[in-house]
C-alpha positions, 0 to 999 in steps of 0.5 A, spaced: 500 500 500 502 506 498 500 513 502 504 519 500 505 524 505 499 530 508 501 537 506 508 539 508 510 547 508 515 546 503 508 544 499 504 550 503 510 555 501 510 552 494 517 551 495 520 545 490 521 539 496 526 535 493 528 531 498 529 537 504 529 532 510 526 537 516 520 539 512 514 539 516 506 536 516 502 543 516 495 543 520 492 540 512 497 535 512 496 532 519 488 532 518 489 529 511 495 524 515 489 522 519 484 521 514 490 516 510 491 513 516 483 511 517 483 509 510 489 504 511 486 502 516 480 499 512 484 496 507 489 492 511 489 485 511 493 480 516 500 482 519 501 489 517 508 493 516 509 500 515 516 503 512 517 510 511 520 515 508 526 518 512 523 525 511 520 528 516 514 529 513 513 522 511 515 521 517 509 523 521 505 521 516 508 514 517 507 515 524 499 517 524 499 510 521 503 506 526 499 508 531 492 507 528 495 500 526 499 498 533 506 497 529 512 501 529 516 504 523 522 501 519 525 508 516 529 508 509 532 513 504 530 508 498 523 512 500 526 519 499 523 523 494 527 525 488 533 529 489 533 536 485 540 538 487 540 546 488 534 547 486 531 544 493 528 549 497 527 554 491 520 558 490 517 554 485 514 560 481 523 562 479 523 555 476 525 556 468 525 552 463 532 549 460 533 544 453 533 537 455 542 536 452 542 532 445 541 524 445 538 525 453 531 523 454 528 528 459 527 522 464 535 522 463 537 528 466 539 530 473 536 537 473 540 541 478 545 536 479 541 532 482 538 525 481 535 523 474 528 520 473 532 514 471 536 513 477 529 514 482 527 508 477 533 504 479 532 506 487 525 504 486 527 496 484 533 496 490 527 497 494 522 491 491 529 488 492 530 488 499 522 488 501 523 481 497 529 479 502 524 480 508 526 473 511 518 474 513 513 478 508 507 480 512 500 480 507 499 488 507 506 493 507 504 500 507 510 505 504 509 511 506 514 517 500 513 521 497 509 523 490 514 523 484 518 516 487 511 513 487 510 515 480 516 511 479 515 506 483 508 504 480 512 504 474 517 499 475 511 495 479 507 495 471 514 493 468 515 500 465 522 504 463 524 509 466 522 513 460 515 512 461 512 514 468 505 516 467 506 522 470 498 523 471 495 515 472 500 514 476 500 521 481 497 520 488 495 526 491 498 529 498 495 524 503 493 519 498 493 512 498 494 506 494 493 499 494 497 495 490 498 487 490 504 485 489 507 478 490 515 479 491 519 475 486 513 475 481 515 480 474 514 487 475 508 488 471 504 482 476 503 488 480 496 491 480 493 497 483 487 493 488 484 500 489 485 506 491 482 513 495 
């Protein structure tokens, strides 16, 4: 099951958040971690595991989860949102468009001088890696990220390149959550979305 984090101030403030790791719920992010800790709640079948995010946002969110569920959390960078280099923390509005370099794909690129599209969608397959070497799976595993590693990781659940995350199917809303079935060791595009909120 994935669940993207409430609102952050980086998100109230418009600011690109990239992987800025102390940026907080707000009051609106800890009403919809709430509401997405209920909805975890209703989906969740069997012996459930949370895993989260180290950032702080993701965090609390996790943790809403954890309480409402009994559990604790597992917390790991694998989780983290794409980096964006120095154009983290950055009012969004002063972004500015720049060509994509000759014989690179969008996806390929580490805009700021951060990590690429491409090297999120390797990061997102380590994760189903390690999950996979869980010596004990339990039936429900809740992540708990972060929006656009989400994107990229339903894309590699769907067997997809990173060349083709779908960037609006796939985008989860802040304080979303998704159900998705996956059987560790089974090919990627075996995953399904179950449901959704």
């Amino acid at each position: 099951m994935l669940v993207r984090h409430g609102e952050s101030t980086a998100n109230r403030d418009h600011l690109v958040p990239g992987r800025l790791l102390d940026a907080e719920l707000t009051d609106l992010g800890i009403k919809q971690a709430r509401l997405a800790a209920e909805r975890v709640c209703g989906l969740a079948r069997g012996q459930v595991r949370v895993v989260s995010s180290d950032a702080q946002r993701a965090h609390q969110t996790a943790a809403m989860i954890a309480s409402r569920l009994g559990g604790t959390i597992d917390s790991t960078e694998l989780l983290r949102e794409q980096y964006l280099g120095d154009l983290e923390g950055r009012p969004v509005c002063e972004l500015t468009a720049e060509p994509v370099p000759a014989g690179f794909d969008i996806s390929e690129v580490n805009w700021g001088g951060g990590e690429s599209i491409a090297q999120v969608h390797r990061r997102m397959r380590r994760l189903l890696d390690e999950l996979a070497g869980w010596p004990h799976l339990p039936q429900t595993v809740v992540l708990v990220g972060h929006g656009h590693a989400f994107a990229v990781l339903l894309a590699v659940l769907a067997g997809r390149g990173h060349r083709d995350v779908d960037w609006v199917g796939d985008a989860l809303p802040l304080g979303g959550v998704r159900a998705v079935e996956w059987q560790a060791g089974a090919a990627p595009s075996a995953a399904r979305q179950a449901s959704g909120c």
